[in-house]
C-alpha positions as a printed Julia matrix, in Angstrom:
478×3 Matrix{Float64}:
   0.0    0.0     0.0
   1.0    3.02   -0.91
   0.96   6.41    0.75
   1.88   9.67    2.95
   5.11   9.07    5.21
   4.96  12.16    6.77
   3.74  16.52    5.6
   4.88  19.27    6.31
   4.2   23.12    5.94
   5.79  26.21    6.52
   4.7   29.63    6.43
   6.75  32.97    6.29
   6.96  34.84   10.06
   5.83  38.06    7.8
   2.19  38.83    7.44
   0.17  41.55    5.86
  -2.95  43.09    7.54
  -5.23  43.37    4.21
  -7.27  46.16    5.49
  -3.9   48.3     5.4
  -3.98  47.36    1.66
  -7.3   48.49    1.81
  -6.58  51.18    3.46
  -4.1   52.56    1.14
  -5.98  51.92   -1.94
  -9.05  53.05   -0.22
 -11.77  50.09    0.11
 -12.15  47.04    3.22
 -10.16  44.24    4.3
 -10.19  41.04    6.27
  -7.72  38.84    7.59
  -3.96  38.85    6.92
  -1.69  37.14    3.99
   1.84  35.4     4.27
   4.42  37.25    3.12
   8.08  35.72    1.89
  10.23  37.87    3.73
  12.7   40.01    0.97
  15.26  37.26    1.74
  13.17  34.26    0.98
  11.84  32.86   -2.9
  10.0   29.61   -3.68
  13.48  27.58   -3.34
  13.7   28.43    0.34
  10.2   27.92    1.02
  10.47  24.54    0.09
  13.57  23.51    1.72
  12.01  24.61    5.26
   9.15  23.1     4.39
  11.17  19.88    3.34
  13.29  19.89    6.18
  10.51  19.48    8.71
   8.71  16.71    6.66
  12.32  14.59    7.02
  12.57  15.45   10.53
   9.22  14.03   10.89
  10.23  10.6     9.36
  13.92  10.27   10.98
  15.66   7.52    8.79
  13.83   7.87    5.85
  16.27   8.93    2.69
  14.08   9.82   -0.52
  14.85   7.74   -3.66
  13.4   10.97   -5.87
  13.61  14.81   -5.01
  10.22  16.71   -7.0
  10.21  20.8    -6.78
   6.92  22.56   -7.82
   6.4   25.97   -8.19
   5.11  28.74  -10.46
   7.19  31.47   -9.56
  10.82  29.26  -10.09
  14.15  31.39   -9.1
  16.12  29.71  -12.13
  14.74  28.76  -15.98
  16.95  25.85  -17.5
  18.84  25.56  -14.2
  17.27  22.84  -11.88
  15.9   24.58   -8.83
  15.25  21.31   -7.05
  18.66  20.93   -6.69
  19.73  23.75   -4.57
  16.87  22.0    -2.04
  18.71  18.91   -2.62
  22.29  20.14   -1.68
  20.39  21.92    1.39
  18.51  19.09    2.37
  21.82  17.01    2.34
  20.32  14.68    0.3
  22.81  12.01   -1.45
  24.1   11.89   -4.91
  22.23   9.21   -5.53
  18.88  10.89   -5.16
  17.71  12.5    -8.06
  16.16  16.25   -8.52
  13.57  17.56  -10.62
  11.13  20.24  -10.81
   8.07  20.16  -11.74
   7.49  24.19  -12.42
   5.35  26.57  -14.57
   1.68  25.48  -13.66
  -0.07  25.87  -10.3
  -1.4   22.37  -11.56
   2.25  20.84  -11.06
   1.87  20.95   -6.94
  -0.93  18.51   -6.62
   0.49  16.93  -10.02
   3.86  16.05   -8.79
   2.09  14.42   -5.87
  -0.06  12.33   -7.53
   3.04  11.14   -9.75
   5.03  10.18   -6.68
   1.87   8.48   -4.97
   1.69   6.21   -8.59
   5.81   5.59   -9.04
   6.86   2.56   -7.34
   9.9    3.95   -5.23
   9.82   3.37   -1.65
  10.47   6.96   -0.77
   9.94   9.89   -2.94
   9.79  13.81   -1.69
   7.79  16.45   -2.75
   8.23  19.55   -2.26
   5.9   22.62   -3.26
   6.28  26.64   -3.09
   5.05  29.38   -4.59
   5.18  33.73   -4.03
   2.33  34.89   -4.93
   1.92  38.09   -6.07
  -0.35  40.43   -8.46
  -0.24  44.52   -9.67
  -0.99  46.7    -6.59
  -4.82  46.56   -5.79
  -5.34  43.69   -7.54
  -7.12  40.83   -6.52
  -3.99  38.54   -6.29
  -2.43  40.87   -4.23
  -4.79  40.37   -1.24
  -5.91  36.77   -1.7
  -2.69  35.13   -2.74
  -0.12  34.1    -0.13
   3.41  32.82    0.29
   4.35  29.57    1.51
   5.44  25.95    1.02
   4.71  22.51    1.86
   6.28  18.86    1.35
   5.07  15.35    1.05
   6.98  12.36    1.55
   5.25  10.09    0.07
   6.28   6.11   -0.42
   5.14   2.48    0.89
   5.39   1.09    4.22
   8.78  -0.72    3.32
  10.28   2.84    4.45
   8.42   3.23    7.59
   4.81   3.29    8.67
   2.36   5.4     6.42
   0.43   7.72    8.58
  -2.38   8.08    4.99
  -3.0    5.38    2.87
  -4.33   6.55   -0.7
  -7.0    4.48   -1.31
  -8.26   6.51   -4.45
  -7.67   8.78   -6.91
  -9.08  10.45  -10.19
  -8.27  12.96  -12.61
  -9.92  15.12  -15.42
  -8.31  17.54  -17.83
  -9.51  19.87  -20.48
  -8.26  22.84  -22.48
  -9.69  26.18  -21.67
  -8.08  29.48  -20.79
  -9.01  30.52  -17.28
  -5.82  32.07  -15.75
  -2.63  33.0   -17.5
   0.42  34.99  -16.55
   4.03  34.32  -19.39
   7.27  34.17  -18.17
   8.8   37.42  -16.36
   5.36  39.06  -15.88
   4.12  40.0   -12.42
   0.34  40.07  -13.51
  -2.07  36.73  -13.82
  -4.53  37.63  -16.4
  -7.55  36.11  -15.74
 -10.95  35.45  -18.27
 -14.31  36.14  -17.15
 -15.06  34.2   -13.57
 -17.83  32.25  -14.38
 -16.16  31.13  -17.53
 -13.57  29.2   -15.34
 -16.18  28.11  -12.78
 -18.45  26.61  -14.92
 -15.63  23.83  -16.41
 -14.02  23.49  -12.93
 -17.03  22.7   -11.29
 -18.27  19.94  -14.07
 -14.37  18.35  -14.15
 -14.4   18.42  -10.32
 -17.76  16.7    -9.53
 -16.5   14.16  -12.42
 -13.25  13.38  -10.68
 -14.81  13.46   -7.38
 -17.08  10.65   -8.82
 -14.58   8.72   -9.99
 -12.05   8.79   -7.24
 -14.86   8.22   -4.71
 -15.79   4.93   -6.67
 -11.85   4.08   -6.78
 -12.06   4.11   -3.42
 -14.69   1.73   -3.04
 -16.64   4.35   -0.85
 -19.74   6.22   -0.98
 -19.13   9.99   -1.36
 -20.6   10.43    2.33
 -17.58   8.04    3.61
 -15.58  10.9     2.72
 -15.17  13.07    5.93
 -13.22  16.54    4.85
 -13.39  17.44    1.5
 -10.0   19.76    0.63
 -10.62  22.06   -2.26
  -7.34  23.63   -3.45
  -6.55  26.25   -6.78
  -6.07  29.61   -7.74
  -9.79  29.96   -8.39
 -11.44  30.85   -5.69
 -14.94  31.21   -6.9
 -14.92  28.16   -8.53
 -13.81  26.26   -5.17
 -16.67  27.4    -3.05
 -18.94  26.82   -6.04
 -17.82  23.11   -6.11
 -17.6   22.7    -2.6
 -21.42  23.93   -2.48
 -22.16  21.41   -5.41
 -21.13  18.52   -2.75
 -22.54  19.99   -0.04
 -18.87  20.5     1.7
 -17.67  23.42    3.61
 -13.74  23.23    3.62
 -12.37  21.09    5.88
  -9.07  23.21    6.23
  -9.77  26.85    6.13
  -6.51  29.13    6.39
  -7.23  31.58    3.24
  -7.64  34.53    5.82
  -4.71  34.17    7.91
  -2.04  32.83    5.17
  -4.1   33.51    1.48
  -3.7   31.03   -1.6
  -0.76  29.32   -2.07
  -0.37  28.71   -5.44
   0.96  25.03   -6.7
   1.82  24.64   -2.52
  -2.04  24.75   -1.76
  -2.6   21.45   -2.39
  -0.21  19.97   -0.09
  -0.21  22.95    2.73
  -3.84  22.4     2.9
  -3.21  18.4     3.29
  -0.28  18.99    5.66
  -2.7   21.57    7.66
  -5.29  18.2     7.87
  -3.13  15.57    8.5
  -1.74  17.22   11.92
  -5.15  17.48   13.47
  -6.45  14.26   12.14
  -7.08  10.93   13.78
  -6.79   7.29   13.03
  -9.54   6.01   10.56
 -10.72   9.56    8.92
 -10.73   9.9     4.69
 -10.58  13.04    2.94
 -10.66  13.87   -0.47
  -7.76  16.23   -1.46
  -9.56  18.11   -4.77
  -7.17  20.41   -7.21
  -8.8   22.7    -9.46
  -6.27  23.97  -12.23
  -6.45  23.27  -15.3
  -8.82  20.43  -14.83
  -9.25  18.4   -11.71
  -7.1   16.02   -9.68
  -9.03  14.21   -6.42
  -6.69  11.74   -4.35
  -8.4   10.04   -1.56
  -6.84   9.11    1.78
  -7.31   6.87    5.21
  -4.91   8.32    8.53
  -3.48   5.34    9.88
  -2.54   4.46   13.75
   0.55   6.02   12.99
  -0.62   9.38   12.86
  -0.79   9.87   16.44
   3.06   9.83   16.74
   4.46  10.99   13.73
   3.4   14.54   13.99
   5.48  17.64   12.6
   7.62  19.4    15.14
   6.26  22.46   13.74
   2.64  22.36   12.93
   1.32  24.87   10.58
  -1.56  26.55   13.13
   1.11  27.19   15.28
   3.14  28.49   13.13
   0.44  30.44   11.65
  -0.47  32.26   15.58
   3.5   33.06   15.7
   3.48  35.88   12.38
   4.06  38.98   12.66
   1.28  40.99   11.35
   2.69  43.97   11.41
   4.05  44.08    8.0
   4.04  47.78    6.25
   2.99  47.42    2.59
   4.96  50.04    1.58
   7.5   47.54    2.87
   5.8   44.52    1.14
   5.91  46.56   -2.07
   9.82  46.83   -2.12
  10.32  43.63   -1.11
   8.75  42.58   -4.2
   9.94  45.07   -6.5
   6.88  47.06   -7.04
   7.7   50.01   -5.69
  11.83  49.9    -5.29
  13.3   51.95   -2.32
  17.05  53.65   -2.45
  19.69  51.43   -1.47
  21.98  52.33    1.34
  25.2   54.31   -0.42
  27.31  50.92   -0.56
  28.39  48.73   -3.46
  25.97  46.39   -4.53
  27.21  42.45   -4.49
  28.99  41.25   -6.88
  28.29  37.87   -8.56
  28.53  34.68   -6.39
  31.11  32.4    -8.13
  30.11  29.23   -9.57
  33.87  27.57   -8.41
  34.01  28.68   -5.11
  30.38  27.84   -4.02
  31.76  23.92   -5.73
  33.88  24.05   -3.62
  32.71  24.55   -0.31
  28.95  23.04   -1.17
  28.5   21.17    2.31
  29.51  24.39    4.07
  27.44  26.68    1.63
  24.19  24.92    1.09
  24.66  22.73    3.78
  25.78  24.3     6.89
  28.15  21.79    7.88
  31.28  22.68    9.89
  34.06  20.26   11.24
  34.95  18.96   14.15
  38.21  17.69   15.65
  38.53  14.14   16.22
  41.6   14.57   18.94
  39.69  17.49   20.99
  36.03  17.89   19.96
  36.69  21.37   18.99
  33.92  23.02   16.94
  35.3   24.77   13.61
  32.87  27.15   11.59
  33.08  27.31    8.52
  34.87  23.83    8.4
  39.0   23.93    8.71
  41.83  21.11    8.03
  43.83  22.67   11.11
  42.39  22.64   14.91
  42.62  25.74   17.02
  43.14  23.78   19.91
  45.57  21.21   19.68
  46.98  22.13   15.93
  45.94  18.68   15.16
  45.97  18.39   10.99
  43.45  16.98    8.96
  41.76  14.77   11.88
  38.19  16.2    11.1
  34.99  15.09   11.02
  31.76  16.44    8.93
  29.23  18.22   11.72
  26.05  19.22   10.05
  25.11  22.56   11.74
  21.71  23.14    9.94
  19.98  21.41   12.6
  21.77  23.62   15.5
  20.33  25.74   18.47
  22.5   28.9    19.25
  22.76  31.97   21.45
  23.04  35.56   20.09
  26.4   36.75   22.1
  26.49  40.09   20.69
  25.01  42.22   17.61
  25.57  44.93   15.4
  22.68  46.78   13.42
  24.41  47.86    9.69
  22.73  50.88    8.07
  25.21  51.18    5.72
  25.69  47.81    4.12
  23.87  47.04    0.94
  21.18  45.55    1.75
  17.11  45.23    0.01
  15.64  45.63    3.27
  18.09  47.5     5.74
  19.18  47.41    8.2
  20.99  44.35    8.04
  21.35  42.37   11.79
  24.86  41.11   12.09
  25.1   38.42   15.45
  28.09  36.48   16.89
  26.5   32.91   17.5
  27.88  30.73   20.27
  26.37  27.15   19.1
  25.53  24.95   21.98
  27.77  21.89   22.0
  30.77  24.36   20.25
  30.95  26.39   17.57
  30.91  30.47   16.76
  30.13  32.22   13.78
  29.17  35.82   12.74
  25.43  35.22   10.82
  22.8   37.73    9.68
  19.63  37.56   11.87
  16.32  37.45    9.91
  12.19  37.31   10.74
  13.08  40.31   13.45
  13.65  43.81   13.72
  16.15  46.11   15.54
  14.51  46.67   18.38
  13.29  43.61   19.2
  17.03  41.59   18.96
  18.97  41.56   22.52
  22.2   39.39   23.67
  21.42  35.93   25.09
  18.48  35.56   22.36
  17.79  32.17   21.78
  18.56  31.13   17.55
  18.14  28.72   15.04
  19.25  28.41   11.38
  17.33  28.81    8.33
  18.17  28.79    4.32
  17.79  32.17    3.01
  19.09  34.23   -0.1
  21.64  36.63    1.23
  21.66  38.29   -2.39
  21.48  38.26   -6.2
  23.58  39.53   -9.03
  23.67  38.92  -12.69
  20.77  36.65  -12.46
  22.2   34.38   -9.71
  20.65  33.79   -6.44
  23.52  33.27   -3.61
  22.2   31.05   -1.09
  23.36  30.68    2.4
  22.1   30.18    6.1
  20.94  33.19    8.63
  19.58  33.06   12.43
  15.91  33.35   13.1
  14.96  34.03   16.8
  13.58  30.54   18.44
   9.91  31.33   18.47
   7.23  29.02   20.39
   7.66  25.05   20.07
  10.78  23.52   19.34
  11.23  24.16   15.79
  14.11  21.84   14.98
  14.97  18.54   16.36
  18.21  19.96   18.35
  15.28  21.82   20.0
  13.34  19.41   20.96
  16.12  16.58   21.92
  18.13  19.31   23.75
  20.99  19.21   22.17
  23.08  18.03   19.82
């Protein structure tokens, strides 16, 4: 039987109030949207989002990596495997994405729920964004999700997929080519009328798959960029939406899908189906039953929690420059220049993957990673110590107004690492005044910059917010 393994979520500290969008533009708002912090695209989305769906199955190395998004950093160049060399993953699992459509989220899923590897990850992210106003502005949201999806050969399945059903036609609802901001969109009930005939089809068929009647079903999750067409299918079955998070995180693009699934699956109990429905470009159902297991395999970071720790005090002016809509002047300091292809080859562990050294002779700490100890001199006795996972103290700070920066000020810390290990690291998801020495840190994958079209990746502090957010967290140490 095959299944879900384990899902994950993760959505952006930022949020943005979307009455002060309203406000602005002059006109009413409810409820609040994720925002991808100026730092963050759909590549680091999904490697958070990744890295709590592996912490969740501990053991479990995917065969295949799949990366869907609309709103891809790189064309030609493989984004999925920057998440790969993140993740850790080994050379021996393969990267692909999956990218253009919204469709490809819940598409990419379904593939890896039909291949017949015992582990396959999928990971989805998306930035949504419109013209300023618009409707896309205010309903869409940033996050991402992942699925780890596989048989029980890899570890128990907390979802079995017992059915599944698809239905696909041509017609032009939504549209947006490559390097434009704005999704055009045709005339609502044009798009509502052919997604709510292919979804009650594929609901029909997926249900009978299943060997159920559609009133075995007990959620019903309706996910795609169509939001008028989901509550007018949803009303066709009766259903209200058994995951509702559209007014504190917005539409997720090709994550939906999956975020809304994750969102399910850590609330659920043994024994309940539900009906995960796509509506893009046609219809994709896939039908699953929580298992025993679900009780103990949940994420260390659910997505409601995660959800009441944002900061909703986002100024859209701000939003606006962080996506390029309205740019702001720069502080008066060189801009960065390109990030070099050979030196980023060779120190990829260090780079993408956080991981320092230690000393076999002393159990000194070196970051980044070093062939000679500082205590002891001993010479290439080192060991690989991934970091990513690390919980760390903020021993002093320095707020830059002068280095170039999207967003400044830029928060320089001095990390002491428990269990060893210092390092000087920007601090993200806070703000001047709320940083102070002895603040509790954790890592997280950002993009410190970009220059002649490439994104340079590396690793920042985020204050420890909450719940354990990482598995040094919650075992203590390392």
């Amino acid at each position: 039987m095959r299944g879900i393994i384990s899902a994950a979520g993760y959505v952006p500290y930022w949020r943005l109030d979307r009455a002060e969008i309203a406000a602005f533009h002059g006109g009413r708002g409810r409820g609040h949207r994720a925002v991808a912090s100026y730092d963050e695209d759909s590549t680091t989305l999904a490697v958070e989002a990744a890295r709590l769906a592996l912490h969740a199955a501990p053991g479990v190395t995917p065969e295949t990596l799949w990366f869907a998004t609309s709103s891809p950093t790189y064309l030609e160049k493989t984004n999925a495997a920057v998440v790969h060399a993140a993740l850790r993953l080994p050379t021996s699992t393969a990267a692909f994405d999956a990218g253009g459509a919204v469709r490809s989220g819940v598409g990419a899923l379904r593939a890896a729920l039909r291949s017949g590897e015992a582990a396959t990850l999928v990971a989805s992210a998306d930035l949504r964004i419109g013209l300023a106003n618009s409707p896309d502005e205010s309903a869409g949201g940033d996050a991402g999700a992942a699925v780890l999806v596989g048989d029980d050969s890899s570890g128990p399945l907390i979802a079995e997929l017992i059915g599944s059903a698809s239905a696909t036609r041509e017609f032009l609802d939504r549209w947006r080519t490559p390097g434009d901001a704005r999704t055009k969109q045709w005339e609502e009930r044009f798009g509502e009328n052919h997604y709510v005939e292919l979804g009650l089809q594929a609901f029909a068929a997926a249900v009978a798959d299943a060997g159920l009647e559609a009133d075995q079903v007990h959620a019903v999750l309706v996910a795609g960029p169509h939001i008028r067409a989901n509550g007018a299918f949803a009303k066709k079955l009766g259903r209200t939406p058994g995951v509702a998070i559209a007014d504190a995180v917005g539409n997720t693009g090709a994550a939906e899908a999956a975020l809304q699934l994750a969102t399910f699956l850590e609330l659920a109990e043994p024994g309940e189906t539900v009906a995960l429905v796509g509506l893009s470009d046609g219809a994709d159902v896939l039908i699953f039953r929580t298992t025993d297991a679900i009780v103990d395999h949940r994420p260390l970071r659910p997505v409601n929690d995660q959800i009441q720790a944002g900061n909703g005090s986002l100024p859209y002016a701000k939003y606006l420059s962080w996506r390029g809509i309205l740019p702001l002047n720069p502080p008066n300091r060189p801009e960065p220049a390109r990030a070099s292809a050979s030196a980023a080859g060779r120190n990829a562990d260090w780079k993408f993957g956080f991981v320092g050294s230690k000393d076999r002779s002393s159990g000194a700490v070196h970051l980044p990673p070093a062939r000679v100890s500082f205590v002891g001199g001993a010479v290439d006795d080192m060991e690989p110590l991934p970091m990513s996972d690390a919980i760390g103290t903020v021993v002093t700070f320095t707020i830059d107004r002068l280095a170039y920066s999207p967003s400044p000020p830029v928060i320089f810390a001095v990390v002491d690492f428990d269990g060893g290990g210092r390092v000087p690291l920007e601090v993200c998801d806070t703000t001047p005044d709320q940083i102070a020495m002895g603040d509790r840190v954790e890592m997280t994958f950002r993009r410190l910059n970009s220059s002649d079209g490439i994104a340079n990746y590396f690793w920042k502090a985020r204050p420890v917010r909450g719940a354990a957010t990482s598995t040094a967290a919650q075992e203590g140490s390392r």
